[in-house]
DSSP file (Angstrom, degrees, kcal/mol; ACC not computed):
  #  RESIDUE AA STRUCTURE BP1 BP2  ACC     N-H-->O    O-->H-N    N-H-->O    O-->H-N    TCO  KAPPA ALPHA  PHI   PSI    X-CA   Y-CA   Z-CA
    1    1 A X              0   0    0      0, 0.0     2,-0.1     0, 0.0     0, 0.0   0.000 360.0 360.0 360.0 133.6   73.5   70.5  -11.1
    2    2 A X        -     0   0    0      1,-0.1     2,-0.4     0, 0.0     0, 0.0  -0.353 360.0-102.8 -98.4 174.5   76.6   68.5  -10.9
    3    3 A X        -     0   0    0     -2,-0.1     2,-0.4     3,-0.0    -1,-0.1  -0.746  30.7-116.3-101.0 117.9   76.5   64.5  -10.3
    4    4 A X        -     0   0    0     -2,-0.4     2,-0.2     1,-0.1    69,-0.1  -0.717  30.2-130.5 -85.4 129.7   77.3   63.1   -6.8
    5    5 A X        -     0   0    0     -2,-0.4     2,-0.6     1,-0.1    -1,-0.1  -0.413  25.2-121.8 -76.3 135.2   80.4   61.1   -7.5
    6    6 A X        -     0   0    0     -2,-0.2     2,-0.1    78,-0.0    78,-0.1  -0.780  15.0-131.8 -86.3 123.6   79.7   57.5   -5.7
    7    7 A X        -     0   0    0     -2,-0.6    78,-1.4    76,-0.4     2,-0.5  -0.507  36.3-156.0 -68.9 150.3   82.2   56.5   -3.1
    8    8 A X  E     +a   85   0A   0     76,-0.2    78,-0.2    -2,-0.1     2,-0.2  -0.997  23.3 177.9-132.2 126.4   83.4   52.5   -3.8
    9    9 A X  E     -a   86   0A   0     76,-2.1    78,-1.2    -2,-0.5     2,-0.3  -0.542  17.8-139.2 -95.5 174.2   84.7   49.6   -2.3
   10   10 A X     >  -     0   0    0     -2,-0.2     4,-1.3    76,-0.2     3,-0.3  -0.915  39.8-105.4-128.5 168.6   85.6   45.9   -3.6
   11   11 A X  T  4 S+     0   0    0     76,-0.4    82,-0.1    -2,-0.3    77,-0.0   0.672 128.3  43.1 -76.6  -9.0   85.0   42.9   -1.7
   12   12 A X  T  4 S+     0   0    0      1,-0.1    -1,-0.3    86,-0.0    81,-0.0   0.687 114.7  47.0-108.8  -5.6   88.9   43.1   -1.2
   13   13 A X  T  4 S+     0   0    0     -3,-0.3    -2,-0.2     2,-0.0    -1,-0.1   0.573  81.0 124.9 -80.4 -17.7   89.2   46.9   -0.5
   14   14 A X     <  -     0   0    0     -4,-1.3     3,-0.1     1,-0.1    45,-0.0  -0.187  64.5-107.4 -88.7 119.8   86.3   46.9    2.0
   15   15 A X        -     0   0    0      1,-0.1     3,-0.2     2,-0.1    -1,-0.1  -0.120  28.9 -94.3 -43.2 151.7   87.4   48.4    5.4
   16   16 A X  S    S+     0   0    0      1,-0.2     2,-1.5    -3,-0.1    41,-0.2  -0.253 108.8   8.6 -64.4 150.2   88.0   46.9    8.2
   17   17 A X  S    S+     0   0    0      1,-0.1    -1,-0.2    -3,-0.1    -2,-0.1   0.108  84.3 146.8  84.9 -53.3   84.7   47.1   10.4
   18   18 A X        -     0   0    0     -2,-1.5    40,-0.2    -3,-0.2     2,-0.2   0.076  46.7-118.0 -41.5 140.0   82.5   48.5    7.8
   19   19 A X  E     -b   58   0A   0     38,-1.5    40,-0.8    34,-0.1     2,-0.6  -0.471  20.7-132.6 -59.7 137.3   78.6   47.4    7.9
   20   20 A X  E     -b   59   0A   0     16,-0.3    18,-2.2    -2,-0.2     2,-0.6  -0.910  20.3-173.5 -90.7 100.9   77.2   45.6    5.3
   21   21 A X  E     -bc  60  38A   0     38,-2.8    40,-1.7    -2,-0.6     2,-0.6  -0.730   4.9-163.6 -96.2 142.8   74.1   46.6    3.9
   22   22 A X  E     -bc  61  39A   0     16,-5.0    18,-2.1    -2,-0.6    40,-0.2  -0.900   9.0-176.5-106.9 146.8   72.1   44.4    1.1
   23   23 A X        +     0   0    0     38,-1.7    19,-1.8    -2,-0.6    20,-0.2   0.390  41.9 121.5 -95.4 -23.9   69.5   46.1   -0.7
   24   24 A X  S    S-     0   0    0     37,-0.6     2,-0.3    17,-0.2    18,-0.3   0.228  72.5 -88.4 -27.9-179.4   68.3   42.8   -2.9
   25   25 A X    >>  -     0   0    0     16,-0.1     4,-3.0     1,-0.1     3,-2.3  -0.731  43.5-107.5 -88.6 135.5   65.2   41.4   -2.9
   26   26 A X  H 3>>S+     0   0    0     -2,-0.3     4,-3.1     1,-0.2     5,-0.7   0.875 119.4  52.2 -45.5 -40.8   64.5   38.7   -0.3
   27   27 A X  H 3>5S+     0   0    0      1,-0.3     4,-0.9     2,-0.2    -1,-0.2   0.872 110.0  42.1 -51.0 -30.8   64.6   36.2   -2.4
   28   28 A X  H <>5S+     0   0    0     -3,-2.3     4,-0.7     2,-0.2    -1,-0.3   0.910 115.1  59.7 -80.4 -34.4   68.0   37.0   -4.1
   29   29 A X  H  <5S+     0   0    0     -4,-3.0    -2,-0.2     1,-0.3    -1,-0.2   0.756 104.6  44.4 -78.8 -25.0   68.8   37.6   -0.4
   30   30 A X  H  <5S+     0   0    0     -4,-3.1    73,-0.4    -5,-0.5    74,-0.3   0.701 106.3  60.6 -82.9 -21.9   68.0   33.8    0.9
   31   31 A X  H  <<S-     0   0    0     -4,-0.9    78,-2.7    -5,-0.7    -1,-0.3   0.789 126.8 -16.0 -90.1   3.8   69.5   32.5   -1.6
   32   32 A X     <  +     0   0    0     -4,-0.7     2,-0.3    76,-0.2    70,-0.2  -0.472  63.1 159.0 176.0 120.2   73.4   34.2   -0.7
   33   33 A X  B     -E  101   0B   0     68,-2.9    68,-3.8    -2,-0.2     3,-0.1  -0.989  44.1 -99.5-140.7 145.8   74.4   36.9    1.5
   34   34 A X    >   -     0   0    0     -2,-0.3     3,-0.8    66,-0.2     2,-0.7  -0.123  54.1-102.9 -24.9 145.3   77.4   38.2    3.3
   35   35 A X  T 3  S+     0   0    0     64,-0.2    -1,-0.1     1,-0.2     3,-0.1  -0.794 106.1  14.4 -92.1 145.2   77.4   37.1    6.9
   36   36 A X  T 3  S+     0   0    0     -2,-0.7   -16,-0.3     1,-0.3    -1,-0.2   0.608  95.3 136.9  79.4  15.7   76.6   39.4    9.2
   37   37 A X    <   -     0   0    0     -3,-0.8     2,-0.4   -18,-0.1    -1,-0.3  -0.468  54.4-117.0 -80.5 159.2   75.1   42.0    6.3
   38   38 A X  E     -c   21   0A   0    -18,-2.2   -16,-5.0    -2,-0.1     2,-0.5  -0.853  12.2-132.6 -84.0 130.1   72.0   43.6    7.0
   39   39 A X  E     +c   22   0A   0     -2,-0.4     2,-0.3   -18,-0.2   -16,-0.2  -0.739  46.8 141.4-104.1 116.7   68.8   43.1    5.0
   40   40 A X        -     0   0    0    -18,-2.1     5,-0.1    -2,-0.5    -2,-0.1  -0.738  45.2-141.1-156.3  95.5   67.1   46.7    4.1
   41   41 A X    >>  -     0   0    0     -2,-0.3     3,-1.2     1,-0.1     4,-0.6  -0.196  21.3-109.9 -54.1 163.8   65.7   46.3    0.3
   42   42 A X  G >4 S+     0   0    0    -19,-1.8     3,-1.4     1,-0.3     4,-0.2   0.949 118.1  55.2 -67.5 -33.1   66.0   49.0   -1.9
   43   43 A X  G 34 S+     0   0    0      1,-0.3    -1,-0.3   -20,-0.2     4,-0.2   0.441 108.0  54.3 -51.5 -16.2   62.3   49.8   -2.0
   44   44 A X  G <> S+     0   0    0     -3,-1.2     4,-1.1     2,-0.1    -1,-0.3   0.431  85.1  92.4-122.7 -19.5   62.3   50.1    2.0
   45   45 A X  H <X S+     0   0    0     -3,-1.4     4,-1.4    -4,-0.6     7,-0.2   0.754  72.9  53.9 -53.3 -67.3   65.0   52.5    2.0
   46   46 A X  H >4 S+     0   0    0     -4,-0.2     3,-1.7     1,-0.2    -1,-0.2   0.990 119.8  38.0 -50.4 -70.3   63.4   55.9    2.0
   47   47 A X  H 34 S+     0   0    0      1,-0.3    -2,-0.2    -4,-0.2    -1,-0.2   0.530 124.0  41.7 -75.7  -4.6   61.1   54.7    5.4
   48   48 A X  H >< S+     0   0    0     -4,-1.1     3,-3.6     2,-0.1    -1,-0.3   0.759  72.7 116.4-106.7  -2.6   63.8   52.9    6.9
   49   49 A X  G X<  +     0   0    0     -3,-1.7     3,-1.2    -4,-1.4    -2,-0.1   0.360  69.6  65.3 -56.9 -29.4   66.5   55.1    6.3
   50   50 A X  G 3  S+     0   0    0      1,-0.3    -1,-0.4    -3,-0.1    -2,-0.1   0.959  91.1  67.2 -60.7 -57.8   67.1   55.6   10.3
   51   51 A X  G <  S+     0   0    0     -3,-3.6     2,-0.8     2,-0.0    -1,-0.3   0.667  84.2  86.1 -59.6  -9.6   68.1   51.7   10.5
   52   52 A X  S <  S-     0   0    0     -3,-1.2     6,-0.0    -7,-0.2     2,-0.0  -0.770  93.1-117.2-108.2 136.5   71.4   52.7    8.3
   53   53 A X        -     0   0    0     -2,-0.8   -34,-0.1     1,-0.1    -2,-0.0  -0.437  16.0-157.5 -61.6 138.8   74.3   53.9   10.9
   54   54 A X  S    S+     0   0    0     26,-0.1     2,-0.3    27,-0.0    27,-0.2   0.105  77.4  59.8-100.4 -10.7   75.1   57.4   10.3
   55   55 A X  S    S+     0   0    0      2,-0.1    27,-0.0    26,-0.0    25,-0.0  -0.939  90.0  27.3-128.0 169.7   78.5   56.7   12.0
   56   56 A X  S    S-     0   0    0     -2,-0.3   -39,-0.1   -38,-0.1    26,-0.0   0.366 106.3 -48.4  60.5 157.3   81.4   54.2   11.0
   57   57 A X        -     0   0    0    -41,-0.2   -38,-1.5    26,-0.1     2,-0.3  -0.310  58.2-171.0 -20.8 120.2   82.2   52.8    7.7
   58   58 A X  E     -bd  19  83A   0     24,-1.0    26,-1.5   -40,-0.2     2,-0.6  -0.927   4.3-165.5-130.4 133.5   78.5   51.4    5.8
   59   59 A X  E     -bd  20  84A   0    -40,-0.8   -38,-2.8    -2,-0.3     2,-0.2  -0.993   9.8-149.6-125.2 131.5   79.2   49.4    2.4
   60   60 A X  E     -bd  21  85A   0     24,-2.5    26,-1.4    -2,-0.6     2,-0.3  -0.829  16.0-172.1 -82.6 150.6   75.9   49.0    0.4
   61   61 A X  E     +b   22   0A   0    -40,-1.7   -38,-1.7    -2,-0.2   -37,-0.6  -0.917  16.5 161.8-142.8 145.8   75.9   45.8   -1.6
   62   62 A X        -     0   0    0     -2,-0.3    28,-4.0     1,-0.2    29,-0.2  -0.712  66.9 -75.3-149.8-172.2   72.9   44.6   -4.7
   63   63 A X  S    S+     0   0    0     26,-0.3    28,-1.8    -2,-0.3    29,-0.4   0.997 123.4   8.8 -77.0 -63.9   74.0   41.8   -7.1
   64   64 A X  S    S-     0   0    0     25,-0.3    24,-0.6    26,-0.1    25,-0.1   0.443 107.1 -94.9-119.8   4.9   76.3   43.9   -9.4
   65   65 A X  S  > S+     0   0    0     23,-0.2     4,-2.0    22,-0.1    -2,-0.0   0.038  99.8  90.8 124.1 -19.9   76.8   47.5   -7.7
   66   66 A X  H >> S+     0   0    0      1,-0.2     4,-3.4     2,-0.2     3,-0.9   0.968  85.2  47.2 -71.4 -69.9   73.7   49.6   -9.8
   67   67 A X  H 3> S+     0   0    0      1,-0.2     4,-0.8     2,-0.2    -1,-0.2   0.816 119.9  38.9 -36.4 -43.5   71.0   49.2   -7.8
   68   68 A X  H 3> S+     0   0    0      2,-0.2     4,-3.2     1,-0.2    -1,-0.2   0.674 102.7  71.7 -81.8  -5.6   73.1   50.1   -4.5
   69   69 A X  H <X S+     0   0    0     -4,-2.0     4,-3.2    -3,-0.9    -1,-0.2   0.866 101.8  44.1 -38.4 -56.3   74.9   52.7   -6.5
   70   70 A X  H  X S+     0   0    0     -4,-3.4     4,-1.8     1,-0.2    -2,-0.2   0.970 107.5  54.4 -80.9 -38.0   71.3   54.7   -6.4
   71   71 A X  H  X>S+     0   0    0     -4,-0.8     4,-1.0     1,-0.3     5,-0.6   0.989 110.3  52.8 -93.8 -34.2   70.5   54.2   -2.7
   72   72 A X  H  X5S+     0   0    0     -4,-3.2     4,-4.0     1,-0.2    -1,-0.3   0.906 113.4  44.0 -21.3 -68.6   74.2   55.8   -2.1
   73   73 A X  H  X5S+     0   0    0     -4,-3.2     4,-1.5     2,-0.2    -1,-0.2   0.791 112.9  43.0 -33.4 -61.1   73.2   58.3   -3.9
   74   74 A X  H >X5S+     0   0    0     -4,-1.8     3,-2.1     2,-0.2     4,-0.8   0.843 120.4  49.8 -74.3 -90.4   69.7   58.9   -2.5
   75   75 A X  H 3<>S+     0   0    0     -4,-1.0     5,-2.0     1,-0.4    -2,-0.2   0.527 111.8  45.2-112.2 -42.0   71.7   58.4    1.1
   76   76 A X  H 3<<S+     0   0    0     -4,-4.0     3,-0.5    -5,-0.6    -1,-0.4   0.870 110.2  55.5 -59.0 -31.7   74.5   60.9    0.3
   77   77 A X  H <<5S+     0   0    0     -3,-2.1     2,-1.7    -4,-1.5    -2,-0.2   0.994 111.1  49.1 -53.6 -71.8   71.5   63.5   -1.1
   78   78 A X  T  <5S-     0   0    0     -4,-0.8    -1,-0.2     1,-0.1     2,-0.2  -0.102 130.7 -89.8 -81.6  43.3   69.9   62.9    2.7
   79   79 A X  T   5S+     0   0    0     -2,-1.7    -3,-0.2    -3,-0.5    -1,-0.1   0.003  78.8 136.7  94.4 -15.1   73.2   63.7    4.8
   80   80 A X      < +     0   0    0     -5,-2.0    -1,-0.3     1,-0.2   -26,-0.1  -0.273  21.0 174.6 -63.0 164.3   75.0   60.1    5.2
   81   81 A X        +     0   0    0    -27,-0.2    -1,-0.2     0, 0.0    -5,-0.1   0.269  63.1  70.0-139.7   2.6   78.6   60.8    4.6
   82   82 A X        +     0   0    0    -28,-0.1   -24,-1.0   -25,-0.1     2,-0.3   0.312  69.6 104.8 -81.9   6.2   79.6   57.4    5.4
   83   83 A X  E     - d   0  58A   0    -26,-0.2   -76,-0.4   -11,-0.1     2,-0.3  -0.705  39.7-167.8-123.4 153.7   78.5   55.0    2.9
   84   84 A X  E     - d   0  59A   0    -26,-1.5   -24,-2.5    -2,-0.3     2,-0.4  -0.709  20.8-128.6-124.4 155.4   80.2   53.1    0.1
   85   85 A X  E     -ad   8  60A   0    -78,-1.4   -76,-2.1    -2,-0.3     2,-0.5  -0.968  24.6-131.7-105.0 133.7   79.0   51.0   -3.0
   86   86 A X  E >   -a    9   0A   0    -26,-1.4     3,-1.1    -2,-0.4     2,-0.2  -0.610  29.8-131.4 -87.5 130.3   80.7   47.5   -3.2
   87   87 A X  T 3  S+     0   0    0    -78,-1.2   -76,-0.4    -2,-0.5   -22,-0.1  -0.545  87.5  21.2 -91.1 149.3   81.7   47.8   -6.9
   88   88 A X  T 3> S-     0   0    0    -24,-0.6     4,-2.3    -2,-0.2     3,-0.4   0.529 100.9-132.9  62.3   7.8   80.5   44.4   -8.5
   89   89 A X  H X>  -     0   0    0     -3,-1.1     4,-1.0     2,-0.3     3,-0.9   0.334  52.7 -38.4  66.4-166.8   78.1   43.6   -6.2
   90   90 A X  H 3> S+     0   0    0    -28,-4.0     4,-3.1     1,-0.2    -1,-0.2   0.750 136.2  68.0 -67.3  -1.5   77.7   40.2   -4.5
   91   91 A X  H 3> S+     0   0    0    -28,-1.8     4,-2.0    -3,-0.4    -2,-0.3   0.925 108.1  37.8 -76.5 -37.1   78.5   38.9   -8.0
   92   92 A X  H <X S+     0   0    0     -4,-2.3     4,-0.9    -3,-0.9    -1,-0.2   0.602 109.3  58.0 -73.6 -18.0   81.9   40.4   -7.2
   93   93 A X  H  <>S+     0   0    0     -4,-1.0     5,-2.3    -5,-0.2     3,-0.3   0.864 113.4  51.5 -76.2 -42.2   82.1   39.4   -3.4
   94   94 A X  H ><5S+     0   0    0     -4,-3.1     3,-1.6     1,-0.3    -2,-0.2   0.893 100.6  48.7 -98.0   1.2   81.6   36.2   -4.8
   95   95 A X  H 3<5S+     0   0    0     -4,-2.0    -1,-0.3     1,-0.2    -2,-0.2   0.730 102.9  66.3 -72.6 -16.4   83.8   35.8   -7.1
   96   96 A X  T 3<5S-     0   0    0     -4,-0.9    -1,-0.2    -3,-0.3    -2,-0.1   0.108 114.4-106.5 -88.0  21.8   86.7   37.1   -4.7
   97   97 A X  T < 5 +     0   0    0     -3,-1.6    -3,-0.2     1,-0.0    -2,-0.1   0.784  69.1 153.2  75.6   6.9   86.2   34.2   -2.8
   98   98 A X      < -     0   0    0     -5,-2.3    -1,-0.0    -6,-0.1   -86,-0.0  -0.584  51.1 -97.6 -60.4 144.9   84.4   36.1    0.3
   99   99 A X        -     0   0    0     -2,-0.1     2,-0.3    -3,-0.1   -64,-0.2  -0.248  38.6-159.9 -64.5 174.4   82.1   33.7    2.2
  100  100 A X        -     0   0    0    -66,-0.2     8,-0.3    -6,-0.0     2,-0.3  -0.987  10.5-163.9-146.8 114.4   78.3   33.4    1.8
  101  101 A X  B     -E   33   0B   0    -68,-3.8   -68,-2.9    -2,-0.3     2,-0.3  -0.833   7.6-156.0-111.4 170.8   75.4   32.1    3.6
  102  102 A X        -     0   0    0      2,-0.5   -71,-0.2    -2,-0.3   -72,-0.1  -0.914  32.6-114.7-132.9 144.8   72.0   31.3    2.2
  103  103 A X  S    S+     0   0    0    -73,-0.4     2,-0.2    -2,-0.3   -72,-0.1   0.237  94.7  37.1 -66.4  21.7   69.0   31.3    4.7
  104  104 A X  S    S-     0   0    0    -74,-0.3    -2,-0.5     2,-0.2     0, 0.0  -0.658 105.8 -75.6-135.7-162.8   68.3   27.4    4.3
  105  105 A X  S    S+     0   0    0     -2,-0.2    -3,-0.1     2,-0.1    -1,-0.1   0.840  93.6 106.1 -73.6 -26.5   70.3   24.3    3.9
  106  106 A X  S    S-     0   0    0      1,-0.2    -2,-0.2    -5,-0.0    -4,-0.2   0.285  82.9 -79.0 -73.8 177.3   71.1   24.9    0.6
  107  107 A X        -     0   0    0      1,-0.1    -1,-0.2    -6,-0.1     2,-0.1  -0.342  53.4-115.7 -57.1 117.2   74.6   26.2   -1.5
  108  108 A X        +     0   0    0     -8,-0.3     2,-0.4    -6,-0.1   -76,-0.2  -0.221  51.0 157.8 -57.0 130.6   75.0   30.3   -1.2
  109  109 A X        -     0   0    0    -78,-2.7     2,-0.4   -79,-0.2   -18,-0.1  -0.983  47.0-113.9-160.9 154.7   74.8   31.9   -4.4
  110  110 A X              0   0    0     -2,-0.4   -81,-0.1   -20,-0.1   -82,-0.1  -0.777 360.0 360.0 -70.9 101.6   74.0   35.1   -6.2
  111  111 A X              0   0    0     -2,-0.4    -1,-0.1   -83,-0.3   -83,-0.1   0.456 360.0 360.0-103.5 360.0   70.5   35.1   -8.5
């Protein structure tokens, strides 16, 4: 059985349009997220799997690209054909300078 090659973005490659989904954990997720990403943990995945669009550009995002590496995977296995991994992960979004919001007052960051 051959290895499904994982499609990739970077936080400066990322299509125009394209979705964001984060896979963190809430916690990693209040403390810094893209705006306007979608919150679907990885653990939630299988039984939510409907909530990720099956049409347009979909970027998966985790802190440094592994974790969302496997739900690609696992999403390419179960028919998407649309979805990407953000290589580096929000550690990489933020280091390219992307914005960030946190769900409080406090400074966005990546834990």
């Amino acid at each position: 059985m051959s290895a499904i090659e994982i499609p990739t973005v970077t936080a400066t490659t990322l299509p125009a349009g394209a979705r964001l989904i984060d896979v963190r954990e809430p916690d990693e997720w209040a403390a810094g997220h893209a705006p306007g990403a979608a919150h679907l943990p990885m653990m939630q995945i299988p039984d939510r799997a409907a909530e990720v669009p099956r049409d347009g550009d979909v970027v998966v995002v985790c802190r440094s690209g592994a974790r969302s590496a496997q739900v690609v995977s696992y999403l390419l296995a179960n028919g998407w054909g649309n979805v990407h991994n953000l290589d580096g992960g929000m550690r990489g979004w933020a280091a390219a300078g992307q914005p960030m919001v946190a769900d409080d007052d406090r400074q966005a960051q990546v834990i």
